[in-house]
C-alpha positions in Angstrom: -3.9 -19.1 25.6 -4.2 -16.7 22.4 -3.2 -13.1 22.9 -4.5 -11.0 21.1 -3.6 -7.7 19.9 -5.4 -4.3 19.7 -4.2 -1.3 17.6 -5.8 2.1 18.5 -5.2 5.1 16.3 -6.3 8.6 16.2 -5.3 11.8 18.1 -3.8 11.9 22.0 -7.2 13.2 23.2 -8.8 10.3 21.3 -6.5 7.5 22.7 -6.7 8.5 26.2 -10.5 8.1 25.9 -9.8 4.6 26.5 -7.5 4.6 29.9 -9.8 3.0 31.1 -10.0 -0.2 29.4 -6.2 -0.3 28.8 -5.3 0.5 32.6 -3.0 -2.8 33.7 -2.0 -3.5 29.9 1.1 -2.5 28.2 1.3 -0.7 25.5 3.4 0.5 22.6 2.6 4.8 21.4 4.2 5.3 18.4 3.7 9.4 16.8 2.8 9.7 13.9 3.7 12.3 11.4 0.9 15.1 11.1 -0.9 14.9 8.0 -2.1 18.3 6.4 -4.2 18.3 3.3 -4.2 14.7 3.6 -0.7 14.1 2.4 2.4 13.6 4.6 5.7 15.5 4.2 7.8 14.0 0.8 11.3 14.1 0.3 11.9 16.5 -2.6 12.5 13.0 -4.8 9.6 11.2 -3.6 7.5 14.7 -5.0 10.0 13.7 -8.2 9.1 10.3 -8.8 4.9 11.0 -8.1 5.3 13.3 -10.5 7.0 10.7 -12.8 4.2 8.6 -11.8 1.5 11.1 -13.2 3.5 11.9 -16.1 3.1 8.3 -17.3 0.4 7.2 -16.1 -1.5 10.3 -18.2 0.2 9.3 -21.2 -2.2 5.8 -21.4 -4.1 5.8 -24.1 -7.3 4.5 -24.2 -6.1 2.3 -26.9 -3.1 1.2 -25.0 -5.5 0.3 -22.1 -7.3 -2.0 -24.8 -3.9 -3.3 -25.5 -3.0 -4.0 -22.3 -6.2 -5.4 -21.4 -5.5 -8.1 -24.3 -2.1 -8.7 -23.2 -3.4 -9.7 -19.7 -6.2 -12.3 -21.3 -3.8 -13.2 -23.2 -1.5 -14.4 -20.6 -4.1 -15.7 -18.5 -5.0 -18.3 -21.3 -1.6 -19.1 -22.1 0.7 -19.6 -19.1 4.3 -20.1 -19.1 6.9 -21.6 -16.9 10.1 -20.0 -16.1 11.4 -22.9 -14.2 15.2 -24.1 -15.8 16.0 -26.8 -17.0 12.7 -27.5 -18.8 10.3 -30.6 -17.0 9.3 -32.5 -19.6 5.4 -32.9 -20.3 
């Protein structure tokens, strides 16, 4: 017999509008953190590195995306094996 499993997720009020068809079951609540303007709470270096993140990110070209763009074709047509020692063939 497969047993499957059911996650449910929104508020308190939301959850308990399905007693019902969870009475008998167990269950596992876990809280989440509150969310307010759609972000959760960051550590003062996770703000650090997004910022990082936005830094560099902003500083792609569109030239560089061309570049990059060429790079990935490029690789996709020519693959390469990192395996050591060499197979011959």
């Amino acid at each position: 017999m497969a047993v499957t499993m059911e996650v449910l997720e929104g508020t308190w009020e939301e959850i308990l509008g399905h007693a019902e068809q969870l009475k008998g079951h167990r269950v596992r609540v876990t809280v989440l953190p509150d969310q307010q303007n759609g972000s959760m709470d960051l550590s003062d270096k996770q703000r650090e590195m997004l910022a990082a993140l936005d830094e560099w990110h902003s500083e792609i070209t569109d030239e560089d995306k061309v570049a990059l763009e060429e790079l990935e074709r490029f690789i996709y047509n020519h693959p390469f094996d990192l395996t050591w020692p060499r197979k011959p063939g």
